[in-house]
C-alpha positions as protocol buffer text, in pm:
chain_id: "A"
residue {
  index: 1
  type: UNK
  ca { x: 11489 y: 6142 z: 11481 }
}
residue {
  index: 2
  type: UNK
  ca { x: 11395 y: 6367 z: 11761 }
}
residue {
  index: 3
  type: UNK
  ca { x: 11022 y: 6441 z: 11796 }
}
residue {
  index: 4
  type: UNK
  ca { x: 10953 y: 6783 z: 11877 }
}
residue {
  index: 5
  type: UNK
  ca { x: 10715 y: 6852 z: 12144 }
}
residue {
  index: 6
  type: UNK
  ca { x: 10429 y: 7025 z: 12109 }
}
residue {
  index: 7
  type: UNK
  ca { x: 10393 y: 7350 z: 12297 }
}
residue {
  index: 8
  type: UNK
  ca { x: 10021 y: 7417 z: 12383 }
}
residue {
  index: 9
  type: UNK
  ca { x: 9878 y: 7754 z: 12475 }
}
residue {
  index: 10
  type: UNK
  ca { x: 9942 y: 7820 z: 12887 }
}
residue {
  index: 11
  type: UNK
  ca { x: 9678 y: 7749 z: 13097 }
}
residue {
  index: 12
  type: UNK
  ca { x: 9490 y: 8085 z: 13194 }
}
residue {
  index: 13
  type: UNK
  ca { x: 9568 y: 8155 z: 13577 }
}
residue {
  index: 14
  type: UNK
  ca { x: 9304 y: 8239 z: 13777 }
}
residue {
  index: 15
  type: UNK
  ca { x: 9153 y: 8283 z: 14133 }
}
residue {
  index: 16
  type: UNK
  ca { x: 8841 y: 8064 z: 14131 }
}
residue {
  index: 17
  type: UNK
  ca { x: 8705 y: 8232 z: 14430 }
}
residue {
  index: 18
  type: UNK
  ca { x: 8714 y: 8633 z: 14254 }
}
residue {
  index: 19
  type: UNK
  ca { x: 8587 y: 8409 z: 13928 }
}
residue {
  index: 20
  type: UNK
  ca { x: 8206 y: 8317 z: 14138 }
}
residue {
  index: 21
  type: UNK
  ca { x: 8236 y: 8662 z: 14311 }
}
residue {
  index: 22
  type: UNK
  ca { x: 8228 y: 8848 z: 13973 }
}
residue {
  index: 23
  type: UNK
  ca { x: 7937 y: 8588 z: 13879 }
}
residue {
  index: 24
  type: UNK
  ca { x: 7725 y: 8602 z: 14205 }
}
residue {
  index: 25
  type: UNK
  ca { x: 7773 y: 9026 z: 14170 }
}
residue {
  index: 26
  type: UNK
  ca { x: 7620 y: 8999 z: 13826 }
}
residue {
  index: 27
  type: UNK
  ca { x: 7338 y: 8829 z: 13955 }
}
residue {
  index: 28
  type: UNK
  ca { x: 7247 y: 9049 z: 14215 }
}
residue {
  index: 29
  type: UNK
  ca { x: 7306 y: 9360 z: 14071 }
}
residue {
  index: 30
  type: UNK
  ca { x: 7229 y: 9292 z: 13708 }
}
residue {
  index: 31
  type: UNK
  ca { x: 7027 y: 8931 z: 13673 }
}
residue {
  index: 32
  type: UNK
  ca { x: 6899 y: 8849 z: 13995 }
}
residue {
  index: 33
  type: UNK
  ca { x: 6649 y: 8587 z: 13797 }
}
residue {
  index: 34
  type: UNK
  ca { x: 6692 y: 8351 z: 13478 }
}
residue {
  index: 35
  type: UNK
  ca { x: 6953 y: 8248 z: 13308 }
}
residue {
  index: 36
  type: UNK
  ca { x: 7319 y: 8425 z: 13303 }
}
residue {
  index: 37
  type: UNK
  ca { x: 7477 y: 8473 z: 12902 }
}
residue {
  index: 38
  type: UNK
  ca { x: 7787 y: 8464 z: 12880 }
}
residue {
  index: 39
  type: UNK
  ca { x: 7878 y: 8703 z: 12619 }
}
residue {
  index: 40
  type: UNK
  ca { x: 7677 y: 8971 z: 12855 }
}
residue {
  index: 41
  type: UNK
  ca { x: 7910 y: 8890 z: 13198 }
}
residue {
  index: 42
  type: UNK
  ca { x: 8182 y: 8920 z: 12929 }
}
residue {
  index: 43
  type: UNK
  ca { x: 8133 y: 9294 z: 12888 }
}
residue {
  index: 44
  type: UNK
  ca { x: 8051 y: 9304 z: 13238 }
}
residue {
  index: 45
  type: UNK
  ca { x: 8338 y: 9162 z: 13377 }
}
residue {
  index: 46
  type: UNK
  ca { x: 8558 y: 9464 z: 13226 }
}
residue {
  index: 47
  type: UNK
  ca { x: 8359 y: 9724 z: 13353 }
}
residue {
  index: 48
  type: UNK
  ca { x: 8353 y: 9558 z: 13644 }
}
residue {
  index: 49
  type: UNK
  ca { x: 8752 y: 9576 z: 13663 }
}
residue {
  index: 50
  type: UNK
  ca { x: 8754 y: 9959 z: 13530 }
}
residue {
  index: 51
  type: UNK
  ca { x: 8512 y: 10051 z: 13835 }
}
residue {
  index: 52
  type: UNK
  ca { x: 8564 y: 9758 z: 14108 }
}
residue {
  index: 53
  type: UNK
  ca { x: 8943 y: 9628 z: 14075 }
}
residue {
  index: 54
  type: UNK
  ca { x: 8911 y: 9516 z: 14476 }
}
residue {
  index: 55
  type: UNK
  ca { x: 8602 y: 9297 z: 14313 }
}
residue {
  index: 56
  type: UNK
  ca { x: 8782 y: 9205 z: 14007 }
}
residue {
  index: 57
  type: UNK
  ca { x: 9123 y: 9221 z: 13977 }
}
residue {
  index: 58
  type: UNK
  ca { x: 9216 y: 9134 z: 13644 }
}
residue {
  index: 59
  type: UNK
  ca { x: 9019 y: 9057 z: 13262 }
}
residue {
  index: 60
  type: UNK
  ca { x: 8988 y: 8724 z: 13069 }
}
residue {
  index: 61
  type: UNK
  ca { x: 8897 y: 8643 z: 12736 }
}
residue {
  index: 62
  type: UNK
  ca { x: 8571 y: 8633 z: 12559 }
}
residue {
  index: 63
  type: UNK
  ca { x: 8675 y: 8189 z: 12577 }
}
residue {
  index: 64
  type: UNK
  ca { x: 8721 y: 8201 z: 12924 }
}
residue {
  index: 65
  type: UNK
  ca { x: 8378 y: 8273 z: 12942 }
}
residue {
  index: 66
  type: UNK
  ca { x: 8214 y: 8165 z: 12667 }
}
residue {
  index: 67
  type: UNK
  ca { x: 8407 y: 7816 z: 12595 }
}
residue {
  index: 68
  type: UNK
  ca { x: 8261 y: 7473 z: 12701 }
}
residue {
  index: 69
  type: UNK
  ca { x: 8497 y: 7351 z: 13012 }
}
residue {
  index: 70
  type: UNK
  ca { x: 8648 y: 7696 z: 13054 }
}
residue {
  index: 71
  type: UNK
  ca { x: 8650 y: 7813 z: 13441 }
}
residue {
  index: 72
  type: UNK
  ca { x: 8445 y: 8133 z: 13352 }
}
residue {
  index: 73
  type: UNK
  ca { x: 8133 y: 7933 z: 13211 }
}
residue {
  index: 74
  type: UNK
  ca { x: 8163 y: 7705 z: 13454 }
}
residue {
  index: 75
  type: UNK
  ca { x: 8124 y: 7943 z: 13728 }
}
residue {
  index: 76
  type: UNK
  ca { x: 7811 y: 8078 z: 13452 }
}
residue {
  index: 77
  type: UNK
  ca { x: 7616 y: 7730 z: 13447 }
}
residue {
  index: 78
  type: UNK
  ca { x: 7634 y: 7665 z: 13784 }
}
residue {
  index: 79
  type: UNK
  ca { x: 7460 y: 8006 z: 13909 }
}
residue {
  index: 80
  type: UNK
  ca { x: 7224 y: 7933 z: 13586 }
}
residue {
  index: 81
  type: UNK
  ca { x: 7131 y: 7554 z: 13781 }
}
residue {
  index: 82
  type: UNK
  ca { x: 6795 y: 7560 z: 13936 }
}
residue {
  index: 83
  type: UNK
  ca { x: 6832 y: 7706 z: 14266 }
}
residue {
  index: 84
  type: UNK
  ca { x: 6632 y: 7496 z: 14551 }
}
residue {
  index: 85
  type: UNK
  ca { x: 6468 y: 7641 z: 14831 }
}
residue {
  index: 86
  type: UNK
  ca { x: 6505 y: 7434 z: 15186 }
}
residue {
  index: 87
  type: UNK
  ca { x: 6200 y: 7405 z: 15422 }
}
residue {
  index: 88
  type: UNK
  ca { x: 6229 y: 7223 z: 15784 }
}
residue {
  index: 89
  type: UNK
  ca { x: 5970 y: 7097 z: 15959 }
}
residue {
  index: 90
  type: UNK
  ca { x: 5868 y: 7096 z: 16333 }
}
residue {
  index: 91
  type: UNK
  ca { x: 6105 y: 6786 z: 16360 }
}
residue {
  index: 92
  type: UNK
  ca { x: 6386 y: 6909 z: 16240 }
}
residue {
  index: 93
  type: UNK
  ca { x: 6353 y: 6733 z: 15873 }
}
residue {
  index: 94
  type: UNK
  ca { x: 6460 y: 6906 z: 15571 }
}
residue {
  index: 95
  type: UNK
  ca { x: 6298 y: 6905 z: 15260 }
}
residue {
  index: 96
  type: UNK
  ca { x: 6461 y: 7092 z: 14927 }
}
residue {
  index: 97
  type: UNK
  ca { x: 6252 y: 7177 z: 14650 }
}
residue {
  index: 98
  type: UNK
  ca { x: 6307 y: 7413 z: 14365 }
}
residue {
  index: 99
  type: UNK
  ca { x: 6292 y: 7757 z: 14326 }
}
residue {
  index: 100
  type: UNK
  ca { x: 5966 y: 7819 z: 14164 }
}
residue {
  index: 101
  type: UNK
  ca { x: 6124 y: 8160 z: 13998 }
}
residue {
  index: 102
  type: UNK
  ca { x: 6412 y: 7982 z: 13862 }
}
residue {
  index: 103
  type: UNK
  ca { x: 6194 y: 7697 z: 13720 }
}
residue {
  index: 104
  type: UNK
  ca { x: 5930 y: 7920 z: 13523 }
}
residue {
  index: 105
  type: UNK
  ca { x: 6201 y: 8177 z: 13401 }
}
residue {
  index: 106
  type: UNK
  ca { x: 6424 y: 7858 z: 13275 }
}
residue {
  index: 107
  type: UNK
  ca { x: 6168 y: 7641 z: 13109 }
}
residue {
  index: 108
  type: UNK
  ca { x: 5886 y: 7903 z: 13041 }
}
residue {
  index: 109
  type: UNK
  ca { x: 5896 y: 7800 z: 12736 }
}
residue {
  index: 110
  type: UNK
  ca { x: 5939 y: 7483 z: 12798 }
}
residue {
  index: 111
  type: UNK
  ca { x: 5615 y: 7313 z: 12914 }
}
residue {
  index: 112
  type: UNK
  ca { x: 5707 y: 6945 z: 12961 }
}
residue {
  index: 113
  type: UNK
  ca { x: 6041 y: 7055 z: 13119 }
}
residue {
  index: 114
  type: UNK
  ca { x: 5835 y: 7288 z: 13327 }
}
residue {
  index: 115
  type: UNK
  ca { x: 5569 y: 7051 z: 13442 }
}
residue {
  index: 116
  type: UNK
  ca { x: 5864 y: 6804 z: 13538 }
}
residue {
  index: 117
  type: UNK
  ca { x: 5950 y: 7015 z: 13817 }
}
residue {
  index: 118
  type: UNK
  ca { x: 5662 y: 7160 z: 13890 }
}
residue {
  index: 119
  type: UNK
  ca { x: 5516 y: 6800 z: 13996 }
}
residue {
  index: 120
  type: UNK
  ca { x: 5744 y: 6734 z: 14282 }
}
residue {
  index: 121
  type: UNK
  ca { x: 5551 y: 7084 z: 14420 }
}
residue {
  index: 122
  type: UNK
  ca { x: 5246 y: 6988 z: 14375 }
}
residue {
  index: 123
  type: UNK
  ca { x: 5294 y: 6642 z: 14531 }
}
residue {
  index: 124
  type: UNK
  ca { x: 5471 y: 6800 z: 14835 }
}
residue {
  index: 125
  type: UNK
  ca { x: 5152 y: 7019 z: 14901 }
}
residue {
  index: 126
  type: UNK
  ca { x: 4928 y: 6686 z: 14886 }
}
residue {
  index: 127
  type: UNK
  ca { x: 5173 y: 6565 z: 15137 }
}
residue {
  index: 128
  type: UNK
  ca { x: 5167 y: 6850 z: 15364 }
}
residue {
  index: 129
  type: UNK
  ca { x: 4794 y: 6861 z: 15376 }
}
residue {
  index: 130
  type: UNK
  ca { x: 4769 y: 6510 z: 15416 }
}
residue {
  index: 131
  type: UNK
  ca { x: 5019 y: 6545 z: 15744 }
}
residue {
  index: 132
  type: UNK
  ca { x: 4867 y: 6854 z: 15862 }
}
residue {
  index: 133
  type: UNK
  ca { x: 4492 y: 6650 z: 15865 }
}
residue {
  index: 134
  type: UNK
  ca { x: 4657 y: 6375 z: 16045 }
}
residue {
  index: 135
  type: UNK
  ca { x: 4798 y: 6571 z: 16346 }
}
residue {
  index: 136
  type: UNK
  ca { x: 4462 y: 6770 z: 16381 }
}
residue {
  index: 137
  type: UNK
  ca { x: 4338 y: 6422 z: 16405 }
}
residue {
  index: 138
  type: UNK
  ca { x: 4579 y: 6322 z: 16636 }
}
residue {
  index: 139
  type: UNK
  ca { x: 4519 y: 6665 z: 16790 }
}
residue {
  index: 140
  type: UNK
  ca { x: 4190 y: 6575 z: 16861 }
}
residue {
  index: 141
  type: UNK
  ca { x: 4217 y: 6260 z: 17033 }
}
residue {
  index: 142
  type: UNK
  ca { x: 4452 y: 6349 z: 17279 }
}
residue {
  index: 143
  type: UNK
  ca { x: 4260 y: 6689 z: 17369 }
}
residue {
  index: 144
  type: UNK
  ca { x: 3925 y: 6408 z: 17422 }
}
residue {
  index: 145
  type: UNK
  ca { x: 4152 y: 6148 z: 17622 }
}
residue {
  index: 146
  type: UNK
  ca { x: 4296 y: 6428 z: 17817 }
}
residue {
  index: 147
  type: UNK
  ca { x: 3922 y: 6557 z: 17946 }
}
residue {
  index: 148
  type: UNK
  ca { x: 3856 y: 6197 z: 18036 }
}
residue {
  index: 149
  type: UNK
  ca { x: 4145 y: 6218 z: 18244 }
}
residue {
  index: 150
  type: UNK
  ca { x: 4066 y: 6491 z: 18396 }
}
residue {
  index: 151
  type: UNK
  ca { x: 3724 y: 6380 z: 18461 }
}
residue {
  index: 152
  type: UNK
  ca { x: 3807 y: 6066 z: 18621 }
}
residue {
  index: 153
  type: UNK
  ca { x: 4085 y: 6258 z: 18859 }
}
residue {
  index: 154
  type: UNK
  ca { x: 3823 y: 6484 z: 18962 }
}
residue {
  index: 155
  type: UNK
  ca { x: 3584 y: 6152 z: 19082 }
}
residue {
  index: 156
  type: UNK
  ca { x: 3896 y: 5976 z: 19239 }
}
residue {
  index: 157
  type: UNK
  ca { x: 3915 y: 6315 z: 19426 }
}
residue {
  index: 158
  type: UNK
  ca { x: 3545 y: 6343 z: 19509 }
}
residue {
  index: 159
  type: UNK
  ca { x: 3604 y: 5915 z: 19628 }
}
residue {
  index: 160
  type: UNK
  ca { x: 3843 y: 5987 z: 19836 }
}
residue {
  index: 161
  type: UNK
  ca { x: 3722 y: 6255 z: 19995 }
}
residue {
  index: 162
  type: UNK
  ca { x: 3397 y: 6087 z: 20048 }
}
residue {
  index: 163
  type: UNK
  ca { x: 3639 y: 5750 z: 20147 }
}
residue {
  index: 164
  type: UNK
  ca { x: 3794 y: 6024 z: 20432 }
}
residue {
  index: 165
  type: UNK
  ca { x: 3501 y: 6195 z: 20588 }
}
residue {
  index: 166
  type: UNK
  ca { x: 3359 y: 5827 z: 20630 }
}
residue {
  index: 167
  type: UNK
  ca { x: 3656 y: 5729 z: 20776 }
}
residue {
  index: 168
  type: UNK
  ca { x: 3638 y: 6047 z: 21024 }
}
residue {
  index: 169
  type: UNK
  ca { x: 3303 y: 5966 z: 21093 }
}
residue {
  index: 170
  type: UNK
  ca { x: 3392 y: 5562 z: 21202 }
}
residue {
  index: 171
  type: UNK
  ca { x: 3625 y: 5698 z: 21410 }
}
residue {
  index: 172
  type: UNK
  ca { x: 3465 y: 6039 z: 21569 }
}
residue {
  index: 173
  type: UNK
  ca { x: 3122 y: 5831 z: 21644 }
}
residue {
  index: 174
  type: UNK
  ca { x: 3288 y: 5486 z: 21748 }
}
residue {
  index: 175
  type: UNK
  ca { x: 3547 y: 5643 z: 21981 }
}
residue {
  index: 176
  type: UNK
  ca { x: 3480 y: 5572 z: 22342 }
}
residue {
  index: 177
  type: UNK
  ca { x: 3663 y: 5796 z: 22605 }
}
residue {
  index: 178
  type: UNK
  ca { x: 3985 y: 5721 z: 22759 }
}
residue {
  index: 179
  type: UNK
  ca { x: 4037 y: 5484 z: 22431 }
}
residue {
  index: 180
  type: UNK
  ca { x: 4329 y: 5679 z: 22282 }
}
residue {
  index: 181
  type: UNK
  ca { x: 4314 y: 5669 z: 21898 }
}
residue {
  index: 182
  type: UNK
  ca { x: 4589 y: 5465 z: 21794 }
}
residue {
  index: 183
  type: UNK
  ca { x: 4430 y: 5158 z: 21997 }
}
residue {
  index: 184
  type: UNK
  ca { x: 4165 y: 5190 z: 21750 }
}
residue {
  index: 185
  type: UNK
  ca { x: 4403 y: 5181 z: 21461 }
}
residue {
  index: 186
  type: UNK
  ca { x: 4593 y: 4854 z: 21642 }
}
residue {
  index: 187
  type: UNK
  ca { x: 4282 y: 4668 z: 21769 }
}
residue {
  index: 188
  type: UNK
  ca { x: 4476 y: 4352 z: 21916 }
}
residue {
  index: 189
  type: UNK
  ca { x: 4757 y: 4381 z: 21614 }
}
residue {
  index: 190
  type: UNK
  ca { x: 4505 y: 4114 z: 21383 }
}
residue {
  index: 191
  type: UNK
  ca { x: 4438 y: 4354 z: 21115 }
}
residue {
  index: 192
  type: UNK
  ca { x: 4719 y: 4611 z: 20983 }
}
residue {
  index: 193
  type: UNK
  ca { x: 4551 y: 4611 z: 20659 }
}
residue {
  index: 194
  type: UNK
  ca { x: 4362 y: 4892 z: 20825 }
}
residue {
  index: 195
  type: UNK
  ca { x: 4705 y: 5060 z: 20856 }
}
residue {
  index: 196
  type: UNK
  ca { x: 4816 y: 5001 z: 20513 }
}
residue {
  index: 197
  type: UNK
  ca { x: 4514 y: 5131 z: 20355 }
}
residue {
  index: 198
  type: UNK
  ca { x: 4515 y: 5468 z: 20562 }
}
residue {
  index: 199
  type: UNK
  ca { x: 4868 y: 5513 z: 20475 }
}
residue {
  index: 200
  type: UNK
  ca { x: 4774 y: 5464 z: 20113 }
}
residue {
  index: 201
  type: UNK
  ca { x: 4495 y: 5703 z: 20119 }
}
residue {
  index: 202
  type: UNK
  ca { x: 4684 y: 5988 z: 20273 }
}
residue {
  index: 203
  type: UNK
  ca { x: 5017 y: 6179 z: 20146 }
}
residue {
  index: 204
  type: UNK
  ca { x: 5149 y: 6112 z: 20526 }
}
residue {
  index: 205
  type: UNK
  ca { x: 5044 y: 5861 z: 20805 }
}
residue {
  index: 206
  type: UNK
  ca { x: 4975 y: 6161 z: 21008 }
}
residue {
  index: 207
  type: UNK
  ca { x: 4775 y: 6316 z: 20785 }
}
residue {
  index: 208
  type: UNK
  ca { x: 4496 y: 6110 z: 20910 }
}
residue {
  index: 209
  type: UNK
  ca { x: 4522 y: 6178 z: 21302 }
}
residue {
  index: 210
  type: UNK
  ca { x: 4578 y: 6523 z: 21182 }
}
residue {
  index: 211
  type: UNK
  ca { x: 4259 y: 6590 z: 20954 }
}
residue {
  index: 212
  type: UNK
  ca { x: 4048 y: 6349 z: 21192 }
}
residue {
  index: 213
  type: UNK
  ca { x: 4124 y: 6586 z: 21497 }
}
residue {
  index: 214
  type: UNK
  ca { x: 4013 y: 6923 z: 21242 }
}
residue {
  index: 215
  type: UNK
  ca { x: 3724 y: 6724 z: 21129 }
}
residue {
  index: 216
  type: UNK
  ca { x: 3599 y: 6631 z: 21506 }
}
residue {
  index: 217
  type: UNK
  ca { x: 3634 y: 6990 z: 21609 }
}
residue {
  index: 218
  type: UNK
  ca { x: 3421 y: 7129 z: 21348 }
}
residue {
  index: 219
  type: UNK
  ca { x: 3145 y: 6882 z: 21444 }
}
residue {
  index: 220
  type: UNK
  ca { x: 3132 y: 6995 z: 21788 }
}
residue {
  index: 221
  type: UNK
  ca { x: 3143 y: 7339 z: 21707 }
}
residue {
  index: 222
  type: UNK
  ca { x: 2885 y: 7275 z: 21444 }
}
residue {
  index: 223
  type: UNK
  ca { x: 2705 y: 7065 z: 21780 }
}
residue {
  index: 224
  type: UNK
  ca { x: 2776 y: 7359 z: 21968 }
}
residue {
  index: 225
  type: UNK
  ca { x: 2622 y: 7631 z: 21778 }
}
residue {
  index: 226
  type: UNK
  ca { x: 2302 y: 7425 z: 21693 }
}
residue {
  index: 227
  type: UNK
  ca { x: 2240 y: 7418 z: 22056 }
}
residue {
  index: 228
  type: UNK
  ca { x: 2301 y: 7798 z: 22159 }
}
residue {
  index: 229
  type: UNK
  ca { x: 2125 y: 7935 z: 21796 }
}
residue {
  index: 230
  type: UNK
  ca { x: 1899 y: 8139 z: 21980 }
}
residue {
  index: 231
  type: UNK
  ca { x: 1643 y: 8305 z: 21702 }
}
residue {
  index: 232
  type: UNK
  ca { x: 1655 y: 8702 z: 21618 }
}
residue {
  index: 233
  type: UNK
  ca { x: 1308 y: 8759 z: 21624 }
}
residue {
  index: 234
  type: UNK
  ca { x: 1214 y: 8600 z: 21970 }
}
residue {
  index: 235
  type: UNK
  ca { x: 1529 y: 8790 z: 22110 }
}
residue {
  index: 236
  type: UNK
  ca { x: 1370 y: 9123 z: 21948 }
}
residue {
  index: 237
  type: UNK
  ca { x: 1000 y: 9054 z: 22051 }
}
residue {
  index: 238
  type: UNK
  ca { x: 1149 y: 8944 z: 22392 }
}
residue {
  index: 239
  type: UNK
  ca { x: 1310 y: 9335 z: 22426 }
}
residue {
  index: 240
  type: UNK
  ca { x: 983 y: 9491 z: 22319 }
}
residue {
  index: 241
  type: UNK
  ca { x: 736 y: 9341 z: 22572 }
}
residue {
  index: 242
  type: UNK
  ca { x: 614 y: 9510 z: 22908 }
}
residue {
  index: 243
  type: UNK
  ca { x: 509 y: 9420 z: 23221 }
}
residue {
  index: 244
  type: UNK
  ca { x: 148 y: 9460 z: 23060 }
}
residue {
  index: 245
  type: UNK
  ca { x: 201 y: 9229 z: 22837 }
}
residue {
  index: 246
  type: UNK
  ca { x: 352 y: 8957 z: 23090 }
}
residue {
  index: 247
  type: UNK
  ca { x: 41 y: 9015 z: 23288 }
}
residue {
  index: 248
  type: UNK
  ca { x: -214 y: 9061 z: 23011 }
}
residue {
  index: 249
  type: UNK
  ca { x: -488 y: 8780 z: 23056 }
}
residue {
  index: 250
  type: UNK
  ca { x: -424 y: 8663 z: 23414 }
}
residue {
  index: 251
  type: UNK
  ca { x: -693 y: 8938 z: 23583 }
}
C-alpha cells in the first residue's frame, strides 16, 4: 500500500533584508520607542507597499507577522529587545548598558523587571565615581611629585652653577703667568679625576676653557671700572670752582 505524502502549505518567500527595513521604517517614523504590535505593522506594511513599493515590494499575511517563528515577528521581537547604549572610555574599553527609554517604556509596569535592569546603571555610576576619585587622586600625586622635581632641578642648577663660578675662581686667582691653562688641568698627569669631573659638569670639555675665559674678562672689566669710577658730584663741583676758590684761605 502506497502512503501518500503529505503536501504542506509552501514556505512564504521572502527577502529578509526588505522584511527589517519595513520594521526599522516603522520604528522611526511611527514607534520610535516601546514595544512594536504586530497586528499594527500589519496594516502598516500595506500602506507601506501602496505608497513606498521601492521600500516594500510585496504584502504578507496577517501570520507572517503575527505567528510565533514566522520571519515577520521575528524581525518584530528583535527591534522590540532592549536596545543597549555603548560608552568607551579614555582607554579604549567598551562598556554596553541598556537603553534607559527602552527599559522604562518595556517594564513600566513592571517594577521588579524594571529594577533588574535598572541596577546594572546604578552600579556602573558607583563605579565611575569611584574611578573618577581615584585618578584625581592619582592626579594629585603626580602634579606634587612633579613640583618636587622641579624644585630639586632648579637647586642642582643653582649647585652647579655655584660648583662653576668656584671652579672659575680656582683657576682665575691660582693662575700664574706664562702657565698656560691646560698645565693646570694636567698637573704632572697624577690626577685626571680633575678631568673627568669637569667633563661631567659641562655639556662639552670646552665649555669650561670657554666660560672660564668670559668669566675672567668680566672680572677685570669689573677690576677695571672700580678703579676709573670717578664720582659725578666731585666731577661737577670740580667744573664750578674758580681761581678764588683755589686761592681762598692762603692770604
Amino acid at each position: 500500500m502506497n502512503k501518500k505524502k503529505k503536501k504542506g502549505r509552501p514556505a512564504t518567500e521572502y527577502d529578509e533584508k526588505e522584511i527589517y527595513v519595513i520594521v526599522n521604517h516603522y520604528r522611526k517614523n511611527v514607534k520610535p520607542q516601546g514595544d512594536i504590535k504586530y497586528l499594527q505593522l500589519y496594516h502598516y506594511h500595506l500602506k507601506l507597499h501602496k505608497e513606498h513599493p521601492e521600500i516594500c515590494s510585496r504584502t504578507y499575511s496577517e501570520d507572517f507577522w503575527r505567528k510565533k517563528g514566522q520571519p515577520g515577528r521575528k524581525a518584530i521581537d528583535t527591534s522590540n529587545e532592549i536596545r543597549t547604549v555603548t560608552l568607551v572610555d579614555g582607554n579604549e574599553n567598551k562598556k554596553d548598558i541598556p537603553n534607559v527609554v527602552d527599559v522604562v517604556n518595556k517594564y513600566l509596569k513592571d517594577s521588579g523587571r524594571l529594577i533588574k535592569h535598572l541596577v546594572p546603571l546604578e552600579n556602573e555610576v558607583r563605579r565611575s565615581i569611584q574611578k573618577e576619585r581615584e585618578l584625581k587622586q592619582k592626579n594629585e600625586d603626580l602634579e606634587k611629585k612633579l613640583v618636587q622635581v622641579r624644585e630639586e632641578k632648579r637647586e642642582l642648577r643653582e649647585q652647579i652653577q655655584a660648583l662653576k663660578e668656584s671652579m672659575f675662581k680656582l683657576f682665575h686667582y691660582s693662575d700664574k703667568d706664562g702657565t698656560p691653562l691646560q698645565n693646570l688641568l694636567d698637573i704632572n698627569n697624577k690626577n685626571k679625576r680633575i678631568k673627568r669631573a669637569l667633563e661631567e659638569a659641562f655639556s662639552k670639555p670646552q665649555d669650561f676653557y670657554t666660560e672660564l675665559e668670559v668669566f675672567q674678562q668680566r672680572t677685570t672689566n669689573e677690576i677695571t671700572k672700580k678703579d676709573n669710577v670717578v664720582s659725578l658730584n666731585n666731577a661737577e663741583d670740580k667744573t664750578k670752582r674758580t681761581i678764588a676758590d683755589d686761592f681762598e684761605g692762603r692770604f
